[in-house]
VEXLO-566248 format. One record per residue (C-alpha): residue in one letter; x, y, z. Coordinates in Angstrom, 2 decimals, decimal comma. Layout:
// residues N
+----+---------+---------+---------+
: aa :       x :       y :       z :
+----+---------+---------+---------+
:  A :       X :       Y :       Z :
...
+----+---------+---------+---------+
// end
This chain:
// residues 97
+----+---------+---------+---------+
: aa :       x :       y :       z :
+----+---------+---------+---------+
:  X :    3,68 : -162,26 :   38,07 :
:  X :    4,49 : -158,60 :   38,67 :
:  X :    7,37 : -159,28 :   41,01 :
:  X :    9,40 : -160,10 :   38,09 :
:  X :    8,63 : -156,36 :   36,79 :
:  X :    8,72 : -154,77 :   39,72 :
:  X :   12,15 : -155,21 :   40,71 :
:  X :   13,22 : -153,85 :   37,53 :
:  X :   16,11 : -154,94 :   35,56 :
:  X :   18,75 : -156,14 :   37,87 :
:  X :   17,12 : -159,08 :   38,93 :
:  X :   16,29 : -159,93 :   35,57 :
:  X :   20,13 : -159,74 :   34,65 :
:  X :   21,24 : -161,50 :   37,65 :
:  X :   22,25 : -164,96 :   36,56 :
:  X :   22,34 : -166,26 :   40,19 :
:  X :   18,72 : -166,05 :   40,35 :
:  X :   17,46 : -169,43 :   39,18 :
:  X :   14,19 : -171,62 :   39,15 :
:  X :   14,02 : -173,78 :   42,58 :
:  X :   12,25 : -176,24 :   40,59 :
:  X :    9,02 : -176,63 :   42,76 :
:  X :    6,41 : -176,08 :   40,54 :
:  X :    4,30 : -179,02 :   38,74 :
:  X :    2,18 : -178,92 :   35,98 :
:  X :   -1,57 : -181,44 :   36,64 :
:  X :   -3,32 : -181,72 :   33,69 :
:  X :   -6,99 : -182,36 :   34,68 :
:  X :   -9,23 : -181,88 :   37,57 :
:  X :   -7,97 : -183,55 :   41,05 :
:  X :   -5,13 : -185,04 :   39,64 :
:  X :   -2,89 : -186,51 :   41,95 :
:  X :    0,43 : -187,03 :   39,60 :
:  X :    2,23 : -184,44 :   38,12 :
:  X :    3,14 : -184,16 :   34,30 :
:  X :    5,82 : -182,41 :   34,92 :
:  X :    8,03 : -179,85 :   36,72 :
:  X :   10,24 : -176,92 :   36,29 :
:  X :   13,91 : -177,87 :   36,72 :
:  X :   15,97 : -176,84 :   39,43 :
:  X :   19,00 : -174,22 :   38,55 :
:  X :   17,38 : -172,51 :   35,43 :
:  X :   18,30 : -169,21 :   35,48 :
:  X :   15,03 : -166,79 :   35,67 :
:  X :   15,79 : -164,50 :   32,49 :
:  X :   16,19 : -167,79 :   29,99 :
:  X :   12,57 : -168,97 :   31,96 :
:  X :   11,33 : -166,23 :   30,99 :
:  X :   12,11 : -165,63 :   27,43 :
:  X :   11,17 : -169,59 :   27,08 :
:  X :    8,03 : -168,91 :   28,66 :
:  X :    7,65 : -166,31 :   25,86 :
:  X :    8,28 : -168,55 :   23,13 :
:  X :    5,91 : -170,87 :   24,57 :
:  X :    3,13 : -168,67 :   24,49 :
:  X :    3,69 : -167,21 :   21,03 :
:  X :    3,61 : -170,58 :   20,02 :
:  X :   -0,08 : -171,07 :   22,19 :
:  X :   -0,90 : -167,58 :   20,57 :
:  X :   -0,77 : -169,02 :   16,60 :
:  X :   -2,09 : -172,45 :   17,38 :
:  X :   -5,12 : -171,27 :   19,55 :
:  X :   -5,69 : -168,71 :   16,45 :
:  X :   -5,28 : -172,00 :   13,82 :
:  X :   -7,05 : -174,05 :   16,03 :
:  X :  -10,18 : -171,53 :   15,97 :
:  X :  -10,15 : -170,54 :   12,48 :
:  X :   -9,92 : -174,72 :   11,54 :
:  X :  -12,02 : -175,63 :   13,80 :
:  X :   -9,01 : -178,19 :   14,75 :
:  X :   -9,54 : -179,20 :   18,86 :
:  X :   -5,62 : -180,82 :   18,93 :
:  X :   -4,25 : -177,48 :   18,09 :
:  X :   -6,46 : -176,60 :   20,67 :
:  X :   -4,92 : -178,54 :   23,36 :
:  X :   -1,70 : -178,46 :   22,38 :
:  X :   -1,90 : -174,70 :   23,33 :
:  X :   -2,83 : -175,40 :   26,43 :
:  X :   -0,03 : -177,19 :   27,47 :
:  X :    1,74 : -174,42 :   25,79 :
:  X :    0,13 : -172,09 :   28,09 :
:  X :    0,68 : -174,18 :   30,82 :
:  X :    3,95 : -174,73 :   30,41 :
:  X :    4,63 : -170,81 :   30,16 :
:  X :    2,90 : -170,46 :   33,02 :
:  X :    4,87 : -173,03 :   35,39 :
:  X :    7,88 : -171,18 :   34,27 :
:  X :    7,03 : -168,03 :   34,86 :
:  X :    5,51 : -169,10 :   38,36 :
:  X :    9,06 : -170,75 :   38,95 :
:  X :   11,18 : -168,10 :   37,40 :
:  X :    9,35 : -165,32 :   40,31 :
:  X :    9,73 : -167,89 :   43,32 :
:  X :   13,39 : -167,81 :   41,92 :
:  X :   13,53 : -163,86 :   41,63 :
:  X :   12,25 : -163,43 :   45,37 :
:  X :   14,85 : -165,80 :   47,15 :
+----+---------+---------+---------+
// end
């Protein structure tokens, strides 16, 4: 993901950069249908700052889920993380068109 750093600001702040909505999300090994996938049209900054709330949310439930012992928090943020991750993947396909 450094591409979205690299360029520096002014991509970020360009609103006609946007998600072109090709990335899936397969939840398990050799999985042929998709969960889901990133919309087209999103522009890449809100992506990105989503992608960060999705991961701060992975960040306290992987912590609860360790302390508790609790294996749903658990997965639940892992599909956090994957969701982050499909939009950030997205968000730089966006940034480099």
């Amino acid at each position: 993901m450094g591409g979205i750093y690299l360029h520096g600001a002014e991509l970020m702040n360009d609103e006609t950069k946007t998600t072109p909505g090709v990335t899936y999300f397969y939840q398990g090994e050799g999985q042929t249908h998709p969960l889901f996938r990133i919309a087209e049209g999103i522009p890449c900054r809100s992506a990105c700052e989503q992608a960060s709330e999705l991961m701060g949310y992975a960040r306290d439930l992987s912590l609860t889920g360790l302390m508790d012992g609790d294996q749903q928090m658990m997965w639940a943020s892992h599909y956090f993380a994957a969701m982050a991750k499909a939009l950030l993947d997205d968000a730089e396909l966006g940034l480099m068109r």
